[in-house]
PAVEXVO-169618 format. One record per residue (C-alpha): residue number from 1; residue in one letter; x, y, z. Coordinates in nm, 3 decimals. Layout:
residues N
NUM; A; X; Y; Z
...
END
This chain:
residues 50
1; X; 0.000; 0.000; 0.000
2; X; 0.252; 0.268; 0.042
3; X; 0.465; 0.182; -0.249
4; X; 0.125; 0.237; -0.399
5; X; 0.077; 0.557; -0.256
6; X; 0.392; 0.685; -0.330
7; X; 0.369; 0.621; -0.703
8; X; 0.047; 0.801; -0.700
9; X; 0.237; 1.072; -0.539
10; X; 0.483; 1.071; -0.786
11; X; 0.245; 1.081; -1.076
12; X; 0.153; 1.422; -0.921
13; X; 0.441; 1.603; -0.949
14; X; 0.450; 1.878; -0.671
15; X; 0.093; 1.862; -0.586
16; X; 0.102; 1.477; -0.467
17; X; 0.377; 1.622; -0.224
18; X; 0.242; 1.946; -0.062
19; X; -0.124; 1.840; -0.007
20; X; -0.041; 1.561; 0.267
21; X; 0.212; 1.815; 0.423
22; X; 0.008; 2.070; 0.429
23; X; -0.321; 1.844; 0.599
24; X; -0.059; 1.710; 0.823
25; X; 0.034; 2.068; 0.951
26; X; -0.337; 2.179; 0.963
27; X; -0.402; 1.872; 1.158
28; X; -0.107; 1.905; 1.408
29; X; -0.195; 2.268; 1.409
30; X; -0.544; 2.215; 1.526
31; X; -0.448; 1.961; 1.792
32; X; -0.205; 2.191; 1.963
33; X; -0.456; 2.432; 1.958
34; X; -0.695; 2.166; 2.146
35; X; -0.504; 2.101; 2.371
36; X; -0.382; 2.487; 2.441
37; X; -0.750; 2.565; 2.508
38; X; -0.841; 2.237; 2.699
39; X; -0.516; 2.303; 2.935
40; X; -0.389; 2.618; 2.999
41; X; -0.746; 2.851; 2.945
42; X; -0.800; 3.033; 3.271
43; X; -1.087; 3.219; 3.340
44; X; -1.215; 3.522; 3.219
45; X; -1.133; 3.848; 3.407
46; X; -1.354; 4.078; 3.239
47; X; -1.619; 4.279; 3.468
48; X; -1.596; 4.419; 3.740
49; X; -1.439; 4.226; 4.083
50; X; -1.584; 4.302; 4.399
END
């Protein structure tokens, strides 16, 4: 399976190579920012404290 993958990927030229990289970084990307906002949000200081 990856040989065939990476014949399809070759048949492609440049495009075969940048769309997996670039859904890889979108994917990474969106997981970091997960786990940013599931871990280090603290809570909103807007209003007025008493």
């Amino acid at each position: 399976m990856m040989t065939d993958c990476l014949a399809l990927m070759g048949n492609m030229s440049w495009l075969g190579w940048l769309m997996p990289l670039a859904v890889l970084s979108l994917l990474g990307l969106g997981i970091a920012a997960l786990l940013k906002y599931l871990f280090f949000s603290s809570t909103p200081t807007t209003g007025a404290r008493s």
